[in-house]
C-alpha positions in Angstrom: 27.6 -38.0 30.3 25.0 -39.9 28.6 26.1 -42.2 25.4 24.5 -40.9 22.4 24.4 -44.8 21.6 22.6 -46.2 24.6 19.9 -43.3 23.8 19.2 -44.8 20.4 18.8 -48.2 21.9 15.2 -48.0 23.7 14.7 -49.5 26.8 11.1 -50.7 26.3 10.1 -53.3 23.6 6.6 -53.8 23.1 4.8 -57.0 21.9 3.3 -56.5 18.5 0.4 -59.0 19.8 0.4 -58.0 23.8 -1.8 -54.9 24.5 -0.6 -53.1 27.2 -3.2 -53.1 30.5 -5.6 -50.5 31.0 -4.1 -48.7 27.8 -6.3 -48.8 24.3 -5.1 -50.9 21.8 -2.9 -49.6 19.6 -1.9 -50.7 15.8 1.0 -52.3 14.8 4.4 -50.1 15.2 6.3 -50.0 11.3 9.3 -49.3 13.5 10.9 -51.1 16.1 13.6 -48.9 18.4 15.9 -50.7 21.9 17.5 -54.1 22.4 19.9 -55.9 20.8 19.4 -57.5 17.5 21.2 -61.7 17.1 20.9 -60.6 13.6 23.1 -57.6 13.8 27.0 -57.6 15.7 28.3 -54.4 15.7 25.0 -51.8 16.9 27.3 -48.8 16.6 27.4 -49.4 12.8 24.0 -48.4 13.3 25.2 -44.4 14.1 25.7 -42.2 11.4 29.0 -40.5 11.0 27.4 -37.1 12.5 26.9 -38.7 16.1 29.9 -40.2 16.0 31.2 -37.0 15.4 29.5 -35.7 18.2 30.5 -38.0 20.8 34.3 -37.7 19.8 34.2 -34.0 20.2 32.3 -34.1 23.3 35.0 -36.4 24.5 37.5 -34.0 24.0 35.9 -30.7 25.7 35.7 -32.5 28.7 39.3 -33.6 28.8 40.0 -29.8 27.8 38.0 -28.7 31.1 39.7 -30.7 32.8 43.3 -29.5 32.1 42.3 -25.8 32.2 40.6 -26.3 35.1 44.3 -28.1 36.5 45.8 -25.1 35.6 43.8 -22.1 37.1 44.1 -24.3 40.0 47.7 -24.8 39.7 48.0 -20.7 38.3 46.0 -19.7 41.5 48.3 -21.6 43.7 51.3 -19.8 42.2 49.5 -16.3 42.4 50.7 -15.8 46.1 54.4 -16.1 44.6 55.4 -12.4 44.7 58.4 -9.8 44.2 59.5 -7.4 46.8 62.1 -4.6 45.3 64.9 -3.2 47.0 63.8 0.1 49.3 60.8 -1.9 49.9 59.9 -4.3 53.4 57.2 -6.7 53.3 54.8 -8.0 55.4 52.7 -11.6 55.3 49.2 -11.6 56.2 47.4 -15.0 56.3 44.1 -15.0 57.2 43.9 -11.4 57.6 46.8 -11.4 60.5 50.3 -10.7 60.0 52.2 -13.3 59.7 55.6 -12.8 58.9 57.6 -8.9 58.8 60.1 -7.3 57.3 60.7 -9.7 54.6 63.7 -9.6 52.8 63.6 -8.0 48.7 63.3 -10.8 46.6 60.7 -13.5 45.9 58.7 -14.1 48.8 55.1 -16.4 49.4 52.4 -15.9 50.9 48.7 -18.1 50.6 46.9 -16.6 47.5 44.1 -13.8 47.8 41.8 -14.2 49.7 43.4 -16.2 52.3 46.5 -13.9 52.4 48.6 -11.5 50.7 52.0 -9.9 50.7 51.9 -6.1 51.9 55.1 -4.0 50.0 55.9 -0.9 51.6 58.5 2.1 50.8 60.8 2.9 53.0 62.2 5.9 51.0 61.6 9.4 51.9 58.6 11.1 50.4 57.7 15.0 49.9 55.1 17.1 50.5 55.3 20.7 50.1 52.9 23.4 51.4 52.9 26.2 49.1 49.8 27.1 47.7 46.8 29.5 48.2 44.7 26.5 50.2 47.5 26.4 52.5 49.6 29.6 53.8 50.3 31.4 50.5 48.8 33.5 48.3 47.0 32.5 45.2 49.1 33.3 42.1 47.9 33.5 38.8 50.0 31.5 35.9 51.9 34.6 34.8 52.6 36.1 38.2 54.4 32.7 39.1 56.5 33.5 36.3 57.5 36.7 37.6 60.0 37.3 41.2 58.2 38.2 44.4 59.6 42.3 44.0 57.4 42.4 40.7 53.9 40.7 42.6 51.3 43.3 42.4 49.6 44.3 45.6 46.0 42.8 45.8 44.4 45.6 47.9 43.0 43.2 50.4 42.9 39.5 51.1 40.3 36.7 50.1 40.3 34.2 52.5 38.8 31.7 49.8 42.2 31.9 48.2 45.0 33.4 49.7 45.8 31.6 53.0 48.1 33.2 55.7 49.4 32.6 59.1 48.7 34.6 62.3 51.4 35.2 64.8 51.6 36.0 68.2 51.5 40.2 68.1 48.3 39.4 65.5 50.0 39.8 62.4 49.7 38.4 59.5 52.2 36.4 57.1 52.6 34.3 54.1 54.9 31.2 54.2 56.2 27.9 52.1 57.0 24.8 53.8 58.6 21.6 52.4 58.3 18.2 54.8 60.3 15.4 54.3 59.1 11.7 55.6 59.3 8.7 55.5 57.4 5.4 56.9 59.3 3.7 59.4 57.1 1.2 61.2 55.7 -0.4 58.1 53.9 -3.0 60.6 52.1 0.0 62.5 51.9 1.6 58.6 50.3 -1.1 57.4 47.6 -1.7 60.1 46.5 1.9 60.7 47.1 3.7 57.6 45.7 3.9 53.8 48.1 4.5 51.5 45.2 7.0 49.6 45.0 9.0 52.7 48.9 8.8 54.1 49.4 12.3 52.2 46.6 14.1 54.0 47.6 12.9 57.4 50.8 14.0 56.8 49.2 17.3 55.8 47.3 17.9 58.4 49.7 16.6 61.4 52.1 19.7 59.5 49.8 22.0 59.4 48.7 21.9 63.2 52.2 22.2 64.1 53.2 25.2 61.7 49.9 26.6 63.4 50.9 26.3 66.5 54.5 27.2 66.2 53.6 30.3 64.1 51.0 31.7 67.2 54.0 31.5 69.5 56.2 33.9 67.6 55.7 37.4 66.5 56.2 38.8 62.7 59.3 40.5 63.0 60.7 37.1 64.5 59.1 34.8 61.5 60.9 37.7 58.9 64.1 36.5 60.3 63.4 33.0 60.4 65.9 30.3 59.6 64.9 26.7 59.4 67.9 25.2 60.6 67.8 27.2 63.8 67.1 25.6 67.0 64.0 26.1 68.2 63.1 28.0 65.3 59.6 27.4 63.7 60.4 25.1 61.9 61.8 23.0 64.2 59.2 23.8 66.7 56.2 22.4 64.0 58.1 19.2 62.9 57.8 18.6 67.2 54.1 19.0 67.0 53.5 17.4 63.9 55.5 14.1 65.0 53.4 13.7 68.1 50.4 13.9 66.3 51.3 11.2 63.7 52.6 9.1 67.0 49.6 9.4 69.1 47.6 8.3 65.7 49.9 5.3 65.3 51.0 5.9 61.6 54.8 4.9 61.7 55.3 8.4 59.8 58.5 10.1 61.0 59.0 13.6 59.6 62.7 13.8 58.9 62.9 17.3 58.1 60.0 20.5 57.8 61.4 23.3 56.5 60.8 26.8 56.0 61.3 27.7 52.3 59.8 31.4 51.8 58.3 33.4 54.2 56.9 37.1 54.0 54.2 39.9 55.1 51.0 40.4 52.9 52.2 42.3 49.6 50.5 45.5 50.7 53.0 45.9 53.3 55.7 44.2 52.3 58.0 47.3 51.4 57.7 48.7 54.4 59.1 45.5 55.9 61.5 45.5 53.7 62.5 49.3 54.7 62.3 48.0 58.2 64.8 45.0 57.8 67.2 47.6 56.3 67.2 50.0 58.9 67.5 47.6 61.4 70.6 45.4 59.3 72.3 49.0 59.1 71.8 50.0 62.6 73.3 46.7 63.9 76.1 47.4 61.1 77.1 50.8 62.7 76.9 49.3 66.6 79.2 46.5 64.9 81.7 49.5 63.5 81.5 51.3 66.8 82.6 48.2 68.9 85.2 47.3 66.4 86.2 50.6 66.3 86.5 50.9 70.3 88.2 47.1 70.2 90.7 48.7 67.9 91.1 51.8 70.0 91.2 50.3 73.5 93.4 47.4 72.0 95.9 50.2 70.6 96.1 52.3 73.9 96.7 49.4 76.5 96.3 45.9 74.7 94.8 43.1 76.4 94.6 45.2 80.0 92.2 47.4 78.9 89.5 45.9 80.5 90.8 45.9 83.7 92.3 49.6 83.4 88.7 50.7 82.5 87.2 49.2 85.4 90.0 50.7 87.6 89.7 54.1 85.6 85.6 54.1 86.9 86.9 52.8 90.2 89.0 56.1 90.5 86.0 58.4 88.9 83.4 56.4 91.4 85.4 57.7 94.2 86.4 61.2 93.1 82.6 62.3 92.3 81.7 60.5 96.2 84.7 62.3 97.6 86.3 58.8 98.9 89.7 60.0 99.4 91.1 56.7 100.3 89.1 54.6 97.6 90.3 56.9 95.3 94.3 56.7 96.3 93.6 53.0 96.1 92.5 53.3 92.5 95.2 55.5 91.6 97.7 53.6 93.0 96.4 50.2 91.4 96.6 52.2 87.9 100.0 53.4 88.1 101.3 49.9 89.4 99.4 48.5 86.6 100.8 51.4 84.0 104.0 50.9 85.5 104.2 46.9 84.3 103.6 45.6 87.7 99.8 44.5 87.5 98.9 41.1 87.8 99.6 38.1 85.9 97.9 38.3 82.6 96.8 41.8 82.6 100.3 43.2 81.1 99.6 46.8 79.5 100.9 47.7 76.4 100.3 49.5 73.1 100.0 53.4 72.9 100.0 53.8 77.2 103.6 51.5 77.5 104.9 53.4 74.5 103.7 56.6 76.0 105.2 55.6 79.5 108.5 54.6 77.5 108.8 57.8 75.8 108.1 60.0 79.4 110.3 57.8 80.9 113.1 59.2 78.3 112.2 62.4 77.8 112.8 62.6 81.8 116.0 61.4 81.8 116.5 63.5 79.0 115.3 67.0 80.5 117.4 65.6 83.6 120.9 64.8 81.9 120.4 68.3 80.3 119.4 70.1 83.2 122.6 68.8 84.8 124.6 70.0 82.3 123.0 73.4 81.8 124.0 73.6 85.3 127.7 72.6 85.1 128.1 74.6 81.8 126.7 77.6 83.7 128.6 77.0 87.1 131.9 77.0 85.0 131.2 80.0 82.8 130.1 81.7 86.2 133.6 80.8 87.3 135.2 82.2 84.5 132.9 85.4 84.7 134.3 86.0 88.0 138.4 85.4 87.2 138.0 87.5 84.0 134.7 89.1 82.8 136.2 90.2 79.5 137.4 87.2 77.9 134.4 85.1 78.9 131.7 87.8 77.5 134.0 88.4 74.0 134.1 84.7 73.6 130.2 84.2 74.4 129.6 86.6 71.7 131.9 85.0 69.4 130.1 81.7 70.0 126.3 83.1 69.4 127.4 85.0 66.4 129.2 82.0 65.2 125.9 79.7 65.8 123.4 82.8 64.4 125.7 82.7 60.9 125.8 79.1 60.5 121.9 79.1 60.1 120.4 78.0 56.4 118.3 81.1 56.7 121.3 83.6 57.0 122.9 84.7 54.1 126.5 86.7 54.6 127.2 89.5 51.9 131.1 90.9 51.9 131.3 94.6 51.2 134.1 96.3 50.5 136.1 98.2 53.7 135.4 101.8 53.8 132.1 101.9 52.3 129.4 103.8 54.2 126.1 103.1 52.6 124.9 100.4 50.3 122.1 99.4 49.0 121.4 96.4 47.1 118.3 94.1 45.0 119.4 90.8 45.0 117.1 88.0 45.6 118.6 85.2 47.8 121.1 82.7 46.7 119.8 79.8 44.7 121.7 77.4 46.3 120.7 78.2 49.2 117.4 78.3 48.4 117.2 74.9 47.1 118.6 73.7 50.2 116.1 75.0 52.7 113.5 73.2 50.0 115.1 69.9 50.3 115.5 70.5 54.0 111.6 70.9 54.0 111.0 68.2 51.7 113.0 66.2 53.8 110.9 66.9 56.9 107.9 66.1 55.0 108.7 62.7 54.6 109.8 62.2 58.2 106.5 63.0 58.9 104.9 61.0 56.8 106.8 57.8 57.7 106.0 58.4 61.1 102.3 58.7 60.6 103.0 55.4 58.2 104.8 54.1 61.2 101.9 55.1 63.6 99.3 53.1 61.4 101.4 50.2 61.2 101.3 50.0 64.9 97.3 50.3 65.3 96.6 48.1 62.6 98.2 45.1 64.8 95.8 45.7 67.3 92.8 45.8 64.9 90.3 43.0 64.5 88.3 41.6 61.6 84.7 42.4 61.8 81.6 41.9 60.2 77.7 42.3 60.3 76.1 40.3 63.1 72.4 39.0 63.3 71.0 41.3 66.0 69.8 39.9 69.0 
């Protein structure tokens, strides 16, 4: 910087009497300017208060630029000082390779931009969803987004510059929402090969390839009954596809979850699906009835051998319609042992067959005991009949006209001796009446407890049932 002083003193004096060679001569200066003065001590009294003003303030800009200068310098230094937040990894990249990863959330360096930088990246799971009318649903309008799917107007037809749609494998066509779930787990891979601005459409498009795939494999009826928690359902099939895309593209995406949230046939058609789904949930209701029913049947004649009875029962029918005598005594006899209680370990029969076998088994012995005596009653009376005819008839009549009086439906009127002809209108004796109604009442209810009884006893052989997601 040039002293404003050392400019006012001039570095040439010129001889007032000494003309200067090869230049004209020149008249005498009024003024003489440079070089010190013995006459004068201190030359800066010579400088007006301005310059000196001048010179101070110059002074002090330049001491200014000097400290700001320090301080960008020391601010620029300190730039590469940054924060990484929790949720977040970091990675160091000096010289445009990566020098440290996974840094730790907290203050971390790195040299300042553009030597190096610090990289943040989330590690928390991000959503995308695919639901809209550039993807596989229809285009709503504002009000019909309002409104449930049952009160969607049919559109007539489809315009493929709006509404989008899958197509499955029997060449349908279907409208679906899917959700995917990821998250970026190699944030050194993340970081090399992806931009954040286009992480969303890669995501995108890996998803939509698989759904696209997935969807051609499986036919409409199929997609209807689509859940996406299913194994191998389409879902689960498209989050497959989608991850090896984004692997062979080295992103460090991994979709967690894809999910099917909404899926359905073009509008046009979609009651008739609808109609379809119901007829088909009914029909599998009513085979669901009929095997519970038949479970509760076969369970109440036999129990838990009735699957072995049944085989042995078509055994037996196999070999009476083929005339196999001795398969069919083989079948017989393996039913009876097996009716009997004899069968094999594990196949014991019970229920309405054992109770029926108990009840014939009785009811033999029964007819047999009284059979017996029948015969012993009559083989005495016949004894009798021969020693003394009269007394054994008289005394059999006494005995069935004793047992026809004592009847409830016999009513004995006593006439007086002598009398020849009677005639009487009576009705019958209230008494006796209102016995025979209590008799019947009585009955009644002994047959109703014993159809009680009889439903008791099938409902311990009944099973809870439900509907079941046909096959």
């Amino acid at each position: 910087m040039i002293d404003p002083t050392s400019q006012l003193r001039a570095s040439v004096r010129r001889a007032p009497d000494e003309p200067s060679a090869g230049l004209p001569t020149r008249r005498r200066a009024s003024a003489t300017l440079g070089g010190p003065r013995p006459d004068i001590q201190d030359e800066s009294a010579l400088l007006d208060p301005a310059n000196q003003s001048l010179a101070e303030a110059l002074r002090l800009t330049l001491r200014i630029i000097y400290i700001a200068m320090g301080a960008l310098i020391v601010a620029y230094l300190f730039s590469g000082l940054q924060t990484i937040t929790e949720g977040t990894k970091g990675l160091r990249v000096l010289l445009g390779k990566v020098d440290a990863r996974d840094l730790k959330p907290g203050f971390q360096y790195s040299a300042p931009f553009p030597f190096g930088e610090i990289i943040r990246v989330e590690t928390g799971e991000a959503k995308l969803t695919l639901d809209s009318g550039q993807d596989y649903w229809i285009e709503l309008t504002d009000a019909d987004k309002l409104k449930s799917v049952d009160q969607w107007a049919a559109k007539g037809k489809l315009d493929p510059r709006s509404d989008g749609s899958l197509i499955t494998a029997d060449g349908s066509l279907a409208h679906a929402r899917f959700s995917v779930t990821y998250r970026r787990n190699n944030t050194d891979t993340w970081a090399t090969n992806v931009i954040s601005e286009q992480e969303k459409s890669l995501v995108r498009s890996a998803a939509q390839r698989g759904i696209l795939q997935s969807v051609a494999q499986t036919t409409i009826d199929d997609l209807l009954k689509q859940v996406s928690g299913d194994t191998g359902s389409v879902a689960s099939r498209a989050r497959e596809i989608a991850q090896r895309s984004l692997d062979d593209l080295s992103t460090g995406i991994v979709i967690d979850r894809l999910d099917l949230t909404q899926v359905m046939p073009p509008l046009d058609t979609r009651e008739k699906f609808s109609a379809l789904q119901t007829a088909v949930a009914q029909s599998a209701k009513f085979r669901e009835d009929a095997a519970a029913e038949a479970r509760t049947t076969l369970n109440a004649m036999a129990g838990e051998a009735h699957p072995r009875l049944l085989s042995l029962i078509d055994n037996y029918e196999q070999a009476l319609g083929t005339g196999d005598a001795k398969s069919k005594q083989a079948a017989l006899d393996e039913i009876n042992t097996m009716i009997e209680g004899q069968g094999a370990e594990g196949a014991k029969v019970s229920g309405q067959v054992s109770k029926l076998i108990s009840e014939a088994r009785q009811y033999r012995s029964q007819i047999v005991n009284r059979r017996k005596g029948e015969l012993a009653s009559f083989s005495a009376k016949l004894a009798q009949f021969k020693s003394n005819p009269d007394v054994m008839l008289n005394r059999e009549w006494a005995e069935s006209l004793g047992a026809f009086l004592a009847r409830d439906s016999v009513e004995l009127f006593w006439l007086p001796p002598g009398l020849s002809t009677l005639q009487l209108r009576t009705n019958s004796d209230p008494d006796i009446a209102k016995d025979l109604e209590k008799a019947r009442r009585e009955q009644e209810n002994r047959n109703a407890l014993k159809k009680r009884e009889e439903q008791l006893f099938d409902n311990r052989f009944r099973t809870e049932t439900g509907l079941t997601k046909p096959e």
